[in-house]
Backbone as CSV, one residue per row, in Angstrom:
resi,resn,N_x,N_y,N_z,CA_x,CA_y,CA_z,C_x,C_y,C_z
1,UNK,0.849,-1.201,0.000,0.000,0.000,0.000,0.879,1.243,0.000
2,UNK,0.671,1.894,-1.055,1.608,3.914,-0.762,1.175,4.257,-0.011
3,UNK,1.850,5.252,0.147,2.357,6.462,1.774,0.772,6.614,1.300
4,UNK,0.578,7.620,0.386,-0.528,8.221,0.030,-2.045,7.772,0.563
5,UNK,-1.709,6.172,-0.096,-3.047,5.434,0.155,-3.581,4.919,1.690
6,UNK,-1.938,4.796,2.655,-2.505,4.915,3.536,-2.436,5.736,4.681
7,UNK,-1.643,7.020,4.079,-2.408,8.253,5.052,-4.143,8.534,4.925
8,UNK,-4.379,8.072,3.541,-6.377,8.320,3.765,-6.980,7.260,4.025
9,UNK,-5.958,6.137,4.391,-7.176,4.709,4.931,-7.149,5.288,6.478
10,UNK,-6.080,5.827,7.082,-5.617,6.012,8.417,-6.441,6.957,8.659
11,UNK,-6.586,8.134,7.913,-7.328,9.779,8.031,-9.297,9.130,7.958
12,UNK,-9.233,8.104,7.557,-10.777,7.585,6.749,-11.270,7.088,8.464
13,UNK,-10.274,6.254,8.676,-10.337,5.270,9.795,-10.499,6.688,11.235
14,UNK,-9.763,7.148,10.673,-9.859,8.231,12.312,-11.154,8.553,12.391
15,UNK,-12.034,9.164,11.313,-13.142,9.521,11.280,-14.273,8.779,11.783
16,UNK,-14.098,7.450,11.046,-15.269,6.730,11.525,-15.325,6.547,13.087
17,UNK,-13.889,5.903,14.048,-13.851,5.995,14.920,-14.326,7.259,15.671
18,UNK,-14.710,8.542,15.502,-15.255,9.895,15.650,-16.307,9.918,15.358
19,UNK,-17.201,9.058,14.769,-18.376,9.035,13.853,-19.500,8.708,15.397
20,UNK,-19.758,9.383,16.082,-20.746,9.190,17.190,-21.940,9.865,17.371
21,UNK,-21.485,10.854,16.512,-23.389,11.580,16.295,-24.230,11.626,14.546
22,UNK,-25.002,11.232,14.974,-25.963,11.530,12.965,-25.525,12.810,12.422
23,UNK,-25.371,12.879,11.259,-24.590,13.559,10.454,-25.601,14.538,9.689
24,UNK,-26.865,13.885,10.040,-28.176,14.041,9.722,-28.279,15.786,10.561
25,UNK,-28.439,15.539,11.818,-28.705,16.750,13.006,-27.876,17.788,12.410
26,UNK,-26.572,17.516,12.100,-26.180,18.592,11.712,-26.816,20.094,10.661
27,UNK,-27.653,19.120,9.930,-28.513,20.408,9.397,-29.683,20.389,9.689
28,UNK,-30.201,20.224,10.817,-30.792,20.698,11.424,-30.027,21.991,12.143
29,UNK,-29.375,21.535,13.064,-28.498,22.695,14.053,-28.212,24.040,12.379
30,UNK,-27.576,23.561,12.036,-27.517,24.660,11.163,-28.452,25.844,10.561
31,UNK,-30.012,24.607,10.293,-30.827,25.780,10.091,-31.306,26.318,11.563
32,UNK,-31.056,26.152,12.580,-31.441,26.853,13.959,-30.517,27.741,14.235
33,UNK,-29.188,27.799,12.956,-27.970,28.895,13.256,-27.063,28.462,14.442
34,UNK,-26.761,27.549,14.925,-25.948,26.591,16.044,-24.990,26.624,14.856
35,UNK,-23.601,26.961,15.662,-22.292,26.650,15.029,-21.852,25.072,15.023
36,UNK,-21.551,24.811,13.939,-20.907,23.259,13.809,-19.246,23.106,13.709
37,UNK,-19.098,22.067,14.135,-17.023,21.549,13.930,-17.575,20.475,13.214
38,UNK,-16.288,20.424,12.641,-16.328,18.788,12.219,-15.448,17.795,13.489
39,UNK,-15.559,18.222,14.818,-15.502,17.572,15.376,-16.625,16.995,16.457
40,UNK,-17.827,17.774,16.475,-18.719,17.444,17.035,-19.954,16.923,15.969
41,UNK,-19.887,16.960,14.746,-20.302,16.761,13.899,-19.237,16.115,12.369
42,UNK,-18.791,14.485,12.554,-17.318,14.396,12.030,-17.993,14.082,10.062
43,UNK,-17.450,13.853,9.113,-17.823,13.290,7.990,-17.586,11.800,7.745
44,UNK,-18.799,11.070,7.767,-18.223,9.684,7.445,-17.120,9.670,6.421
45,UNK,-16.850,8.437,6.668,-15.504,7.646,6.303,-15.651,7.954,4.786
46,UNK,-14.678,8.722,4.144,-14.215,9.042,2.529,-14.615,7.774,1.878
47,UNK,-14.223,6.663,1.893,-14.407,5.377,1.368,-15.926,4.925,1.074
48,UNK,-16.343,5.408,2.033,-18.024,5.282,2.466,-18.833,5.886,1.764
49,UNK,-18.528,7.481,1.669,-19.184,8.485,0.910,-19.049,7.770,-0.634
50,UNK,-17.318,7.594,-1.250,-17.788,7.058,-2.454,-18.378,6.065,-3.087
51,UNK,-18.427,5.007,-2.398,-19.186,3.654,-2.462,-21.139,3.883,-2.148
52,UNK,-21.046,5.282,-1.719,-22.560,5.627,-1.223,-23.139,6.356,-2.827
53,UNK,-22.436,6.904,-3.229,-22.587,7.403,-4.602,-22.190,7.286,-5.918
54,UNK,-21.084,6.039,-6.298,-20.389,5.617,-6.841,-21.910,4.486,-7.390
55,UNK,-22.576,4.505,-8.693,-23.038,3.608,-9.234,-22.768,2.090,-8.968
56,UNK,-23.562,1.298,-9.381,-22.733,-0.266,-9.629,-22.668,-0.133,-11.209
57,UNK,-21.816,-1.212,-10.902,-21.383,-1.916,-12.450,-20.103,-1.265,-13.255
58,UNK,-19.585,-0.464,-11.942,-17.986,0.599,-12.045,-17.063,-0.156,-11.493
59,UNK,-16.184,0.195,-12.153,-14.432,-0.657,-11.682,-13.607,0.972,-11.273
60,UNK,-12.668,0.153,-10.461,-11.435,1.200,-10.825,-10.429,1.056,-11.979
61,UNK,-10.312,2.193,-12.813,-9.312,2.036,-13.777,-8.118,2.616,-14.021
62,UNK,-8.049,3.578,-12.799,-6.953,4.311,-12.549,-6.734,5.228,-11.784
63,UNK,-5.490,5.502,-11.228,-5.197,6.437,-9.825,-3.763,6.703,-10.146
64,UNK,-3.912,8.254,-9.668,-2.606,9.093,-10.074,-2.357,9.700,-8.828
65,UNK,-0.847,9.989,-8.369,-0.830,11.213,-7.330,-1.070,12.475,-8.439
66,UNK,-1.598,13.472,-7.584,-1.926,15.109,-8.308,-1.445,16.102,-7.265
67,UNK,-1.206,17.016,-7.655,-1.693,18.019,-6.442,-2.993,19.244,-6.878
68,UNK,-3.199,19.559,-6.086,-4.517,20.570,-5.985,-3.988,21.634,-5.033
69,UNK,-3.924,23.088,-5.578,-3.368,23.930,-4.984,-2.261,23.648,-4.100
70,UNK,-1.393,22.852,-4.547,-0.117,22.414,-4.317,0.048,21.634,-2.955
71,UNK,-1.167,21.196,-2.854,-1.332,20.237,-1.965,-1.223,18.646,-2.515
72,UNK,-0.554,17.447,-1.774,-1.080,16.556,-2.095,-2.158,15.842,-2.433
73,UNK,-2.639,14.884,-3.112,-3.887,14.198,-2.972,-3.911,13.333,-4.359
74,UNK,-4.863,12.530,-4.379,-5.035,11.438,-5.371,-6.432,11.547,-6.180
75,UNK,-6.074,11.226,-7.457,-6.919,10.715,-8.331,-7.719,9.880,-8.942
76,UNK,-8.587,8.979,-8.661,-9.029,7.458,-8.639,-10.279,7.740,-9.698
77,UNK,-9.873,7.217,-10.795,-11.073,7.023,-11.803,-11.663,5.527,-11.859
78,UNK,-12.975,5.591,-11.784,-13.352,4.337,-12.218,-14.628,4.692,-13.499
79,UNK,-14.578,3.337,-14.368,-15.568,3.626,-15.232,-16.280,2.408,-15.154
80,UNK,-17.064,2.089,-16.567,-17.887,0.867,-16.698,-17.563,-0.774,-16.875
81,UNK,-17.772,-1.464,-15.817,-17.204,-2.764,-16.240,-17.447,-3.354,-17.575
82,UNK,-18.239,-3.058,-18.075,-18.774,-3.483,-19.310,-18.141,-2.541,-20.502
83,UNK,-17.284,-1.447,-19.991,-16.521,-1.058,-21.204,-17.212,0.165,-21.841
84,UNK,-18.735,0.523,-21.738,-19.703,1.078,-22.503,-19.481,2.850,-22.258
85,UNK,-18.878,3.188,-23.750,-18.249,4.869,-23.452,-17.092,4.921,-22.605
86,UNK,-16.554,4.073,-22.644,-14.734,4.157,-21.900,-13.796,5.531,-22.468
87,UNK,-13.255,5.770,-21.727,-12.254,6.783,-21.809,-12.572,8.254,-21.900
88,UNK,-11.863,9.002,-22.925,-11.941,10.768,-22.177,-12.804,11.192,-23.074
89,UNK,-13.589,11.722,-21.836,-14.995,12.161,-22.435,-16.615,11.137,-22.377
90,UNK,-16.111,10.034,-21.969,-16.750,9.085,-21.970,-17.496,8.892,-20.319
91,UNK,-18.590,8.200,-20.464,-18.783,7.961,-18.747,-17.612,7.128,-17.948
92,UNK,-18.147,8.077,-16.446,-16.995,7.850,-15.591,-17.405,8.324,-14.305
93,UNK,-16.484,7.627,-12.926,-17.234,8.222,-11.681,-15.355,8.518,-11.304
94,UNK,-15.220,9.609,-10.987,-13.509,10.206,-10.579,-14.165,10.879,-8.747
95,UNK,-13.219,10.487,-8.700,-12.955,11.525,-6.953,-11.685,11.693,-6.778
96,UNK,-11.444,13.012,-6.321,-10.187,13.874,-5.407,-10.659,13.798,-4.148
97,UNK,-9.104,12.539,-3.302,-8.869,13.180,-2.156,-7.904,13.127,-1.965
98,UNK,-8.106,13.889,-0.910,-6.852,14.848,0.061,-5.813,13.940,0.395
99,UNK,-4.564,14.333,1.046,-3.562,13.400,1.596,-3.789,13.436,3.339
100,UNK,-4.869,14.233,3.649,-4.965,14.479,5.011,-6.789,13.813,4.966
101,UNK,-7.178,12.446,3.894,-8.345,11.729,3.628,-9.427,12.576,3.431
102,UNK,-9.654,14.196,3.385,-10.642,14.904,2.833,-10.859,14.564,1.709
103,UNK,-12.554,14.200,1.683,-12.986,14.288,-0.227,-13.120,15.297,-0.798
104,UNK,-12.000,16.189,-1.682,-12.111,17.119,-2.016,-13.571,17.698,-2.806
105,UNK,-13.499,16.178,-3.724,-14.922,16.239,-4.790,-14.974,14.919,-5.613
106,UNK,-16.054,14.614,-5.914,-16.109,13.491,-7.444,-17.391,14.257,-8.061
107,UNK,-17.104,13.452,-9.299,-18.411,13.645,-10.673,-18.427,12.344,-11.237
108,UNK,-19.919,12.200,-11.294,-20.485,11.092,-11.976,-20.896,11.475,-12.889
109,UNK,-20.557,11.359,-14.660,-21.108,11.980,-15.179,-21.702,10.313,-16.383
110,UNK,-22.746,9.948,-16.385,-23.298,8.865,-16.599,-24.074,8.581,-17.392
111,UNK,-24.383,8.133,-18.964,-25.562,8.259,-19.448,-26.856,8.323,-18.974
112,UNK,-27.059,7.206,-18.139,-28.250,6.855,-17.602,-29.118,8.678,-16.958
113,UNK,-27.877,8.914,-15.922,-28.591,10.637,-15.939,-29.006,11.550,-16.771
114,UNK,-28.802,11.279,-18.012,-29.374,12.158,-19.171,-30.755,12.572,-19.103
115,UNK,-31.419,13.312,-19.261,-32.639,14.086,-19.349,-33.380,13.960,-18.106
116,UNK,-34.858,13.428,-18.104,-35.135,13.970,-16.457,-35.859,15.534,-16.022
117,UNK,-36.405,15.676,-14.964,-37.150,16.945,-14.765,-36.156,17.320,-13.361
118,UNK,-35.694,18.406,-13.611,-34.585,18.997,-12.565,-35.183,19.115,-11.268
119,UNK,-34.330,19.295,-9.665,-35.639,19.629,-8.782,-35.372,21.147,-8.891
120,UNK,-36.684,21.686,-7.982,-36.567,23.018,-7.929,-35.110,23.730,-7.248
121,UNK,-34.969,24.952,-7.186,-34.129,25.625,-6.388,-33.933,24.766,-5.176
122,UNK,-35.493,24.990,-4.046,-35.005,25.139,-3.025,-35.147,23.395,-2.720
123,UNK,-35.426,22.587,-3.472,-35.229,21.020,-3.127,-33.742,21.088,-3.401
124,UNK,-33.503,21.673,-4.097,-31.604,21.398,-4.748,-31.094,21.478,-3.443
125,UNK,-31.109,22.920,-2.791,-31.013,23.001,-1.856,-31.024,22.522,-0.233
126,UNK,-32.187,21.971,-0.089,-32.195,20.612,0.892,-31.481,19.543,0.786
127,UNK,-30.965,19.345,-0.856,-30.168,18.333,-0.884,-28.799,18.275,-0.681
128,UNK,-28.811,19.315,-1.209,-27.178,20.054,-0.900,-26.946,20.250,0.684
129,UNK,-27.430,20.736,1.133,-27.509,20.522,3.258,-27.240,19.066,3.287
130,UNK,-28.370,18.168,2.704,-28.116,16.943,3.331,-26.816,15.905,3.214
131,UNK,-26.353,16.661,1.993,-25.421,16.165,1.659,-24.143,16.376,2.293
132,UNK,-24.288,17.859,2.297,-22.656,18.376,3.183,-22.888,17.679,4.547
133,UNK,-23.782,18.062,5.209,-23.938,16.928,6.454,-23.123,15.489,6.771
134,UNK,-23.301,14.712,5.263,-22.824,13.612,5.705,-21.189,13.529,5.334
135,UNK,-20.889,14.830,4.192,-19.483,14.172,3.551,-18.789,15.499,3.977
136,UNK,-19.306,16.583,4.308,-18.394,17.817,4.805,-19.051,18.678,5.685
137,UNK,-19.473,18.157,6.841,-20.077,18.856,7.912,-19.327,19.960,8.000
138,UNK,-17.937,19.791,8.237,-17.073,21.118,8.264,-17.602,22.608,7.731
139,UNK,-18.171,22.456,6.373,-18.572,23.292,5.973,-19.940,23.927,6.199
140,UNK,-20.834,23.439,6.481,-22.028,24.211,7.029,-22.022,25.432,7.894
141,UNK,-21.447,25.222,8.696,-20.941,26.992,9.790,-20.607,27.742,8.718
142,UNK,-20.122,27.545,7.662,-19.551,28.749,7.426,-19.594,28.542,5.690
143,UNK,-20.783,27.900,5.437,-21.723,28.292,3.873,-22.176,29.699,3.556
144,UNK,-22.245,29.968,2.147,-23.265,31.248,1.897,-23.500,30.865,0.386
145,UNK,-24.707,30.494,0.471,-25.179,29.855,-0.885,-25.540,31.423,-1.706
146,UNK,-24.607,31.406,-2.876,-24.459,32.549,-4.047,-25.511,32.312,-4.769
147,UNK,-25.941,31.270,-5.804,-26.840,31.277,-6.529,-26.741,29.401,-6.781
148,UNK,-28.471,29.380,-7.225,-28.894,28.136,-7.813,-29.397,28.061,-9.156
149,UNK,-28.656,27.448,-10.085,-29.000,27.483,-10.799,-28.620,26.271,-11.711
150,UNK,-29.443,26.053,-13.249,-28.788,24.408,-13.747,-27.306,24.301,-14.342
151,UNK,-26.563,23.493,-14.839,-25.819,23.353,-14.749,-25.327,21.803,-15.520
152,UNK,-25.179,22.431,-16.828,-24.486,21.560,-18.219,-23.071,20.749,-17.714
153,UNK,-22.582,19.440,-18.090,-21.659,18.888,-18.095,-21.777,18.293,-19.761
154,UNK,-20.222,17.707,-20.427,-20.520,17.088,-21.989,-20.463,15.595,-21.637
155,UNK,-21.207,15.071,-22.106,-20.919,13.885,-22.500,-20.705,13.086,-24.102
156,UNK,-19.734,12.337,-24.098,-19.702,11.557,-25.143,-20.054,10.468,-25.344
157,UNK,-20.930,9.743,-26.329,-21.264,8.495,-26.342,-21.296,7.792,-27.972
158,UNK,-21.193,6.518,-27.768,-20.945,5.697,-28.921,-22.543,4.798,-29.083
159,UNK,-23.247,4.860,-30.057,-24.214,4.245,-30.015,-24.164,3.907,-31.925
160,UNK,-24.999,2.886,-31.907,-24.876,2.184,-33.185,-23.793,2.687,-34.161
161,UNK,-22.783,2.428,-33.557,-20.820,3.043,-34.366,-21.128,4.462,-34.326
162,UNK,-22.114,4.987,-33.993,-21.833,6.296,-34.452,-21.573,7.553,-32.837
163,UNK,-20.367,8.757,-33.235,-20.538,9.410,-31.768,-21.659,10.245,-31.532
164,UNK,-21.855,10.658,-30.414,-22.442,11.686,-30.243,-22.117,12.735,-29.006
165,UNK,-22.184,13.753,-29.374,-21.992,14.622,-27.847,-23.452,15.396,-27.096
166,UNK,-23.506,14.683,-26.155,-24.802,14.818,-25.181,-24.501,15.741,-24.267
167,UNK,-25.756,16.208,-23.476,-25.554,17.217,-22.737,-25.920,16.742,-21.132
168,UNK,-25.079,16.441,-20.134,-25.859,16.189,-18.670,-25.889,16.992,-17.814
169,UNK,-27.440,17.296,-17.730,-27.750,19.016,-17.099,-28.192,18.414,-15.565
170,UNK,-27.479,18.711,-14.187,-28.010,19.121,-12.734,-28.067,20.207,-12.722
171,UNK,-28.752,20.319,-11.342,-29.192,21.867,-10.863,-28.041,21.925,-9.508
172,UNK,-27.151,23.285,-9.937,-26.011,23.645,-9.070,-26.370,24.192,-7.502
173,UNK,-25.763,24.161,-6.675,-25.882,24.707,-5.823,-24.640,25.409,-5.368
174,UNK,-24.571,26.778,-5.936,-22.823,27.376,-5.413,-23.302,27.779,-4.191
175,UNK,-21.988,27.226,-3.734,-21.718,28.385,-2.224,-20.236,28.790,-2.066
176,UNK,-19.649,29.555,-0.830,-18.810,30.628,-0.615,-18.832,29.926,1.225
177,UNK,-17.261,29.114,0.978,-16.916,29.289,2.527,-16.432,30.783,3.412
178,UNK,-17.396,31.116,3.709,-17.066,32.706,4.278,-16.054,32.466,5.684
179,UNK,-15.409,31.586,5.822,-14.027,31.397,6.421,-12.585,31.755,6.039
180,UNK,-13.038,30.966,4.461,-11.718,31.470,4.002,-12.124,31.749,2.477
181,UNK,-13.098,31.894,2.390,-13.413,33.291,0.749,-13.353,31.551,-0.391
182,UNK,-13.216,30.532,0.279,-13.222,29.458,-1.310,-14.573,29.120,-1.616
183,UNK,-14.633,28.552,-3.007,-15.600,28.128,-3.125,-16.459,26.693,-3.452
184,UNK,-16.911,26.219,-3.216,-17.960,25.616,-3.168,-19.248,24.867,-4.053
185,UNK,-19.506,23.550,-4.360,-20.710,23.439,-5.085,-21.377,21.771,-4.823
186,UNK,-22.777,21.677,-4.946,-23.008,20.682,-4.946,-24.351,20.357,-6.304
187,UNK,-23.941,19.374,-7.436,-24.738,19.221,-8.338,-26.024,18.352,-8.452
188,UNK,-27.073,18.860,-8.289,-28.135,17.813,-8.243,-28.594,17.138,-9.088
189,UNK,-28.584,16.547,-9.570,-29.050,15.575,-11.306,-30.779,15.238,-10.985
190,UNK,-31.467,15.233,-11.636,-32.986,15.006,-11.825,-33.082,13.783,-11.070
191,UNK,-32.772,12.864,-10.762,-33.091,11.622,-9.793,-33.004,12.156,-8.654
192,UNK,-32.492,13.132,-7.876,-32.474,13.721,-7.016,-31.174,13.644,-5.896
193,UNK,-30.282,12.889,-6.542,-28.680,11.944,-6.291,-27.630,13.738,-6.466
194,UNK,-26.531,13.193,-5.689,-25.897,14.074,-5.743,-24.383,13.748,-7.552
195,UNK,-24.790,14.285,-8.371,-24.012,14.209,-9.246,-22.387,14.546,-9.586
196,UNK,-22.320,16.274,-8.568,-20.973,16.545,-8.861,-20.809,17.261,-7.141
197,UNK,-19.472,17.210,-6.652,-19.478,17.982,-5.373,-17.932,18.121,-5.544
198,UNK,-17.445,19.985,-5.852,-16.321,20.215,-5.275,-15.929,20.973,-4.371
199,UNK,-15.022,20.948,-3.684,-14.947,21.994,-2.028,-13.468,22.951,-2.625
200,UNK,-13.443,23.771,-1.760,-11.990,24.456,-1.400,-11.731,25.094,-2.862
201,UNK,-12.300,25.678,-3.738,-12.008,25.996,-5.271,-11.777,27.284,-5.098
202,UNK,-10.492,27.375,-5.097,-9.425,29.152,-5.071,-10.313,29.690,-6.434
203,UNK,-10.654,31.106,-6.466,-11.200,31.635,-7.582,-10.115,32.947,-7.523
204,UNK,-9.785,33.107,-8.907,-8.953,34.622,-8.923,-9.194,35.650,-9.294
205,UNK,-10.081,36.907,-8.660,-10.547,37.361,-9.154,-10.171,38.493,-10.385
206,UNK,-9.458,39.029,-10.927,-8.358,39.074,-11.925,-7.425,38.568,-12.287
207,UNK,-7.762,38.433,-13.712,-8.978,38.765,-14.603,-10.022,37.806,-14.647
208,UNK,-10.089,36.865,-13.692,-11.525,36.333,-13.304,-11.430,34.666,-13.916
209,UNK,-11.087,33.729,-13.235,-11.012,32.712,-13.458,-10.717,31.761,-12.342
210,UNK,-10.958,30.480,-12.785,-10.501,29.588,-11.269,-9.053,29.553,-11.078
211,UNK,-8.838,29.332,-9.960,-7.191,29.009,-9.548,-7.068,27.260,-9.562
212,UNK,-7.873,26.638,-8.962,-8.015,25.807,-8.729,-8.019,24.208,-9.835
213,UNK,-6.574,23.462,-9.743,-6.904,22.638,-11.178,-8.397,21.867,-11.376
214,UNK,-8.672,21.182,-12.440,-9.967,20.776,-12.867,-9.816,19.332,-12.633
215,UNK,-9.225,18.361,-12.124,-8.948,17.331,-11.915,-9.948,16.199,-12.882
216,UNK,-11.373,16.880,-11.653,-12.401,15.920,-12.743,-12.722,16.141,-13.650
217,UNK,-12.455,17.375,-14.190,-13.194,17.299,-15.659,-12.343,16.726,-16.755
218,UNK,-12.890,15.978,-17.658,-11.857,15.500,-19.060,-11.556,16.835,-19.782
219,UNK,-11.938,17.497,-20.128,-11.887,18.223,-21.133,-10.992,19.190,-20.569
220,UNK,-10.569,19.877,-19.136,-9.613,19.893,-18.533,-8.108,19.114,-18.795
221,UNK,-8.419,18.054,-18.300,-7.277,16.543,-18.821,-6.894,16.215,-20.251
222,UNK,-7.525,16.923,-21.019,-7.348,16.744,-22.562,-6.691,18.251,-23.156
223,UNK,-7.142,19.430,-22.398,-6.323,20.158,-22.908,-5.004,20.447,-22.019
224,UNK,-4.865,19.718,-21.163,-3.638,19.770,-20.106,-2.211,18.293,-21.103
225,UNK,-2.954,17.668,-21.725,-2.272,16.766,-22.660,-2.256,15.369,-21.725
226,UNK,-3.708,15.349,-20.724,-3.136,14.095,-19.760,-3.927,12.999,-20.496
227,UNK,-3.286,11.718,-20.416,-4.352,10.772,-20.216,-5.146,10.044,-19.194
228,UNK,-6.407,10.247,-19.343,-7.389,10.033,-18.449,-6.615,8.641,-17.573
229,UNK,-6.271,7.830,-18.493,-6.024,5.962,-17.649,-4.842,6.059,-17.160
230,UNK,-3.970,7.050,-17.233,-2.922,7.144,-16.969,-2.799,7.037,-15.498
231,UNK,-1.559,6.136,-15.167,-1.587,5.980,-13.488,-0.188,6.478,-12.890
């Protein structure tokens, strides 16, 4: 096992052992305005979260060290056991984490989610609470949801030999850790599942762009010259 892999089985493991109150209450307390830690309120086990949202019928197909704002952390792509839309641009479930076992973020970006009736704003919203609750309590004290709104990803797909480029639309939920000015998002896809979630995203505001690399996105990884399987 690498250093890497098991500073976040060790960082995963600390947590659960910490794991003594519902993760649930936490947003509750939040909407009553009660300050939260992530120590009185911890995030289940990284491993947990992705296996909680991670489809079936996905493999792992590859893991890279990266850094993210020049921090350590890892890259773990998995796609379809069955092969169906493999590679860049293709469906895929990726997560960034940390070297200190934070899930920075993953995206599922999946045929099956294609089309669908979005939820409203403020369901996005409930979901997005419920969600940080279980995988980044940390962040609730100190959220400020900017705007809701939907929110395009590309997909590529191969159907009778021929390609096509599809569109997989959730409804976003940005927010603004007003701790330390980063930002924030959680993607809701029409099943009502959490689709995309990234934390800690440095934004610069001149001349106005992210700081923060794109890890999960392909089209990121394709104009950076990476290959997606690359380990």
């Amino acid at each position: 096992m690498s250093i890497l892999r098991t500073s976040i089985a060790l960082a995963a493991f600390g947590l659960l052992a910490n794991a003594i109150t519902s993760p649930f209450s936490a947003v509750a307390d939040a909407r009553k305005g009660k300050a939260m830690t992530a120590t009185t309120h911890p995030a289940e086990p990284v491993f947990t979260t992705i296996n909680r949202y991670m489809p079936k019928g996905y493999e792992q197909t590859s893991q890279r060290a990266i850094a993210v704002d020049k921090g350590p952390a890892a890259l773990v792509r998995y796609e379809r056991i069955d092969k169906r839309n493999a590679g860049s641009g293709g469906e895929h479930f990726s997560t960034v984490i940390a070297d200190d076992g934070v899930l920075k973020g993953f995206a599922r970006i999946d045929l099956d989610l294609v089309g669908g009736v979005l939820p409203s704003r403020e369901e996005a919203r409930g979901i997005a609470m419920d969600f940080l609750a279980i995988a980044a309590p940390d962040l609730l004290a100190t959220h400020k949801v900017s705007w809701i709104e939907p929110h395009d990803e590309p997909l590529r797909v191969t159907r009778n030999g021929k390609t096509e480029d599809l569109t997989l639309t959730g409804m976003k939920v940005k927010m603004q850790n007003t701790a330390d000015g980063r930002w924030m998002w959680v993607i809701v896809r029409a099943d009502r599942q959490v689709m995309i979630f990234e934390r800690d995203i440095v934004w610069i505001s001149f001349p106005g762009h992210r700081g923060t690399e794109k890890w999960l996105h392909d089209s990121w990884l394709k104009e950076k010259g990476l290959n997606v399987l690359a380990s």
